[in-house]
BAMARBA-536635 format. One record per residue (C-alpha): residue number from 1; residue in one letter; chain; y, z, x. Coordinates in steps of 0.2 Angstrom, whole numbers. Layout:
% residues N
+-----+-----+-------+-------+-------+-------+
!   n ! res ! chain !    c2 !    c3 !    c1 !
+-----+-----+-------+-------+-------+-------+
! NUM !   a !     A !     Y !     Z !     X !
...
+-----+-----+-------+-------+-------+-------+
***
This chain:
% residues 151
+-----+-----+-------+-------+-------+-------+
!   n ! res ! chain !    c2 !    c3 !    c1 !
+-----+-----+-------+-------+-------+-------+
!   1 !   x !     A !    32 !    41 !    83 !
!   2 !   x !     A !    14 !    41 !    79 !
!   3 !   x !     A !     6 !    58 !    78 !
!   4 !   x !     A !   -12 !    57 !    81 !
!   5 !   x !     A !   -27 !    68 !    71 !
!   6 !   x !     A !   -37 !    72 !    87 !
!   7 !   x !     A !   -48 !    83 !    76 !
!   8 !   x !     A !   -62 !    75 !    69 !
!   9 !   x !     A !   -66 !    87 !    54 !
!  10 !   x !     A !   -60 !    81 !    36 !
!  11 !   x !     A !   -45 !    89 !    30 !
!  12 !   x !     A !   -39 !    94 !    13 !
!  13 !   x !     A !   -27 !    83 !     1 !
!  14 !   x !     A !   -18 !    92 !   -15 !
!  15 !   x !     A !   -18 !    77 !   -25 !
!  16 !   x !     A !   -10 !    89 !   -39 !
!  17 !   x !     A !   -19 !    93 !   -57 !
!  18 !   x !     A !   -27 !   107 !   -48 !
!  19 !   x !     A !   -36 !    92 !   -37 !
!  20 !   x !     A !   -41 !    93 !   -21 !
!  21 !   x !     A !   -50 !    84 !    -8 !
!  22 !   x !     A !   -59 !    86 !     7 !
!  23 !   x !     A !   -56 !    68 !    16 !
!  24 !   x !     A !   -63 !    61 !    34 !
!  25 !   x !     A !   -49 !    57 !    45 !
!  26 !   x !     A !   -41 !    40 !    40 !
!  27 !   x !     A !   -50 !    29 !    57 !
!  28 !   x !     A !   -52 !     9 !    63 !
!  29 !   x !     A !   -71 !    14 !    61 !
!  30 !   x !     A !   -68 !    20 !    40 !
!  31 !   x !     A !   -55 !     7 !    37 !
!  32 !   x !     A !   -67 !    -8 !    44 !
!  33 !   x !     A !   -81 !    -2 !    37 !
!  34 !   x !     A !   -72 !    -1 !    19 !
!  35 !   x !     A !   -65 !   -19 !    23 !
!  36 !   x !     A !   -85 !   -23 !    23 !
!  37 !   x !     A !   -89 !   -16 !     6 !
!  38 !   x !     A !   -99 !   -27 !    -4 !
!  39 !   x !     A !   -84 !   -23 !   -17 !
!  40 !   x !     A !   -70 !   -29 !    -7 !
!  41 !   x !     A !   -81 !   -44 !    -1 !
!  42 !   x !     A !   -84 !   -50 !   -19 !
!  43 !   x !     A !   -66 !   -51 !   -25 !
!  44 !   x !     A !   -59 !   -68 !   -30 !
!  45 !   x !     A !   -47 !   -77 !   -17 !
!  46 !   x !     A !   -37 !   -78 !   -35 !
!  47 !   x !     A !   -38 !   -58 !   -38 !
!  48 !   x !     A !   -22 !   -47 !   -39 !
!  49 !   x !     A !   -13 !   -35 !   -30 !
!  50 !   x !     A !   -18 !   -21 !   -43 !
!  51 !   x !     A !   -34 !   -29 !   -41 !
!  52 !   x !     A !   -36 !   -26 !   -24 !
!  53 !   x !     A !   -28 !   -12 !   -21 !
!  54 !   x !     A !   -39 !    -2 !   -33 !
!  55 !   x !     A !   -55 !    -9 !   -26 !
!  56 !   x !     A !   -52 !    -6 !    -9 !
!  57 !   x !     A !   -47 !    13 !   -14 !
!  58 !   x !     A !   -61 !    17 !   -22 !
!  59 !   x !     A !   -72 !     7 !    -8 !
!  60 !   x !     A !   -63 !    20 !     5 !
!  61 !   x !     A !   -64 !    36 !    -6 !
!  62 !   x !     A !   -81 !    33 !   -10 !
!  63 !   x !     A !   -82 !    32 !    11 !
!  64 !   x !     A !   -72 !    46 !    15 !
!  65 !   x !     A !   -73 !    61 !     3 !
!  66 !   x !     A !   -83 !    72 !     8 !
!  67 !   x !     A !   -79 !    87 !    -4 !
!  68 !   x !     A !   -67 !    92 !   -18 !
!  69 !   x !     A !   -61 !   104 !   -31 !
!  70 !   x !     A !   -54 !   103 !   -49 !
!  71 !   x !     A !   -64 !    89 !   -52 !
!  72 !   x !     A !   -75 !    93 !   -69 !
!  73 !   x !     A !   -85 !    84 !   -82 !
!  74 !   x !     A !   -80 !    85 !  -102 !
!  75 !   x !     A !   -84 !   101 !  -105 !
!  76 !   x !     A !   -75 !   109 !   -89 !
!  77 !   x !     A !   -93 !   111 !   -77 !
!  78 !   x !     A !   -90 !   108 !   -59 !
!  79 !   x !     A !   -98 !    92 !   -56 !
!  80 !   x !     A !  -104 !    85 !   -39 !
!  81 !   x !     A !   -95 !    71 !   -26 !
!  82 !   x !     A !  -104 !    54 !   -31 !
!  83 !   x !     A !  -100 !    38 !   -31 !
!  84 !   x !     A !   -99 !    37 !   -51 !
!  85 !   x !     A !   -86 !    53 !   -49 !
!  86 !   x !     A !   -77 !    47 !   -37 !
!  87 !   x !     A !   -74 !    30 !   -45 !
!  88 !   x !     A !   -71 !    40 !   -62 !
!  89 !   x !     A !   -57 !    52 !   -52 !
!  90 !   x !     A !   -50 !    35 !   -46 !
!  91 !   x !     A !   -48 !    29 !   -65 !
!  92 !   x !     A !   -36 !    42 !   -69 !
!  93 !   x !     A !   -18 !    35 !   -64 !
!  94 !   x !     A !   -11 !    52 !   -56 !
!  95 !   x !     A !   -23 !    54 !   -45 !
!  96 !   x !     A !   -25 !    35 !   -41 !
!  97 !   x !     A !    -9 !    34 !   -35 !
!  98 !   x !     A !    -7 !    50 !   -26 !
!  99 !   x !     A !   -24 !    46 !   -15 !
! 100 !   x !     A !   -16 !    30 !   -11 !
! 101 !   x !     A !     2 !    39 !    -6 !
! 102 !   x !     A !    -5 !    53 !     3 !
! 103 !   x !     A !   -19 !    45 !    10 !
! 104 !   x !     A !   -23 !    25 !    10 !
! 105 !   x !     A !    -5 !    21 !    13 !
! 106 !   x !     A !    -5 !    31 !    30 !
! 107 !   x !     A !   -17 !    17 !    35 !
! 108 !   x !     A !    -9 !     1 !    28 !
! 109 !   x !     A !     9 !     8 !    35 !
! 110 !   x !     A !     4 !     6 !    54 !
! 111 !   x !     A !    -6 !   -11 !    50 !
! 112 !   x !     A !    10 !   -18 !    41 !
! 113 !   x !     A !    21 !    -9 !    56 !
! 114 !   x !     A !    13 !   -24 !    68 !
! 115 !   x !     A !    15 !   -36 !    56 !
! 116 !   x !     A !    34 !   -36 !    61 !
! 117 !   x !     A !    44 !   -49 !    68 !
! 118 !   x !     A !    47 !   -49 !    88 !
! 119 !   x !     A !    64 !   -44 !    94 !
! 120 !   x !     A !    75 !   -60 !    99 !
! 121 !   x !     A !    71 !   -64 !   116 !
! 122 !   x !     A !    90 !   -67 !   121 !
! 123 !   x !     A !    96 !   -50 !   110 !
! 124 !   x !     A !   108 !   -50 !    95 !
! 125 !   x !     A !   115 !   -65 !    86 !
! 126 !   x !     A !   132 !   -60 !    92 !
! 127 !   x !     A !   135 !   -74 !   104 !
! 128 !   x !     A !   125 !   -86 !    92 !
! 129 !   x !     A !   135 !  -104 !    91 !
! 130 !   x !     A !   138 !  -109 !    74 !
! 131 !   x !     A !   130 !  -124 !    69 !
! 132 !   x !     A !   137 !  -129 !    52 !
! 133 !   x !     A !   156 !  -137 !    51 !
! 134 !   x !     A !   167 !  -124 !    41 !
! 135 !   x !     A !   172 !  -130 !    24 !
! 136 !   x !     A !   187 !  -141 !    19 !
! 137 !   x !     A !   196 !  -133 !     6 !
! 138 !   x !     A !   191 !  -126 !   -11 !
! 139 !   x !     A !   188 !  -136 !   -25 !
! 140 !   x !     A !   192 !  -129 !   -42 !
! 141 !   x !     A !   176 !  -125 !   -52 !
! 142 !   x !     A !   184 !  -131 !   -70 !
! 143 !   x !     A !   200 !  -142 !   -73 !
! 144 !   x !     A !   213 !  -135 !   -80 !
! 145 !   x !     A !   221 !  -140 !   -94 !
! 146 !   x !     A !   240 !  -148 !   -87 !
! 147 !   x !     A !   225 !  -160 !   -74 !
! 148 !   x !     A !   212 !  -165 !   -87 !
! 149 !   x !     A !   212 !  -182 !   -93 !
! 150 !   x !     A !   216 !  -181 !  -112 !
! 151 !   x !     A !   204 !  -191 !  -123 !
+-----+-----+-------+-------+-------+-------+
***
């Protein structure tokens, strides 16, 4: 079942390490828009998944947060959402991964859910005729030593 966000306010992500952030709803309009992002439009056709994947989650973070909290420079000051922070958030492995689990991957599990194959048009298998003629008999995989031919 899909469950649909029909509020339009952001909501809040625990991202854990005391983070938390205040994201847009995930939407076709913030997903195309980050499939538009200079970034994403400059990687190599020969660019990685890790590759990818990092730049198109900082290319939709930088889109779609809108506020946070726990998020400090050096010395501990709360620092303002800005593009620069968000990528520097987005550097730190944890939080990486955890953005993309609890937020990006919502996106890219109902893209990949029409990506499937169709169901058979005449059903199962079941009744399936089988075109390869069954085997003969075995053959032994090493000759033993009573049939091989002495030297």
């Amino acid at each position: 079942m899909i469950r649909i966000q029909l509020s339009p306010e952001p909501q809040w992500f625990e991202l854990g390490h005391g983070v938390r952030l205040q994201l847009l709803p995930l939407t076709t309009a913030l997903m195309v828009a980050t499939r538009s992002d200079p970034a994403v439009q400059a990687l190599e056709a020969e660019a990685n998944n890790d590759s990818r994947a990092a730049t198109f989650a900082a290319a939709l973070a930088r889109r779609a947060i809108v506020n946070w909290e726990g998020v400090g420079d050096a010395d501990g000051a709360v620092i303002a959402v800005t593009p620069e922070g968000i990528d520097a958030l987005l550097s730190l492995w944890p939080i990486f991964e955890a953005f993309n689990l609890h937020y990006v991957s919502r996106g890219m599990l109902l893209d990949a859910e029409k990506n499937g194959s169709p169901p058979s048009p005449t059903g199962t298998s079941a009744g399936a005729i089988a075109t390869a003629r069954p085997a003969r008999r075995t053959t032994p995989a090493e000759p033993n030593a009573k049939t091989a031919p002495r030297a």
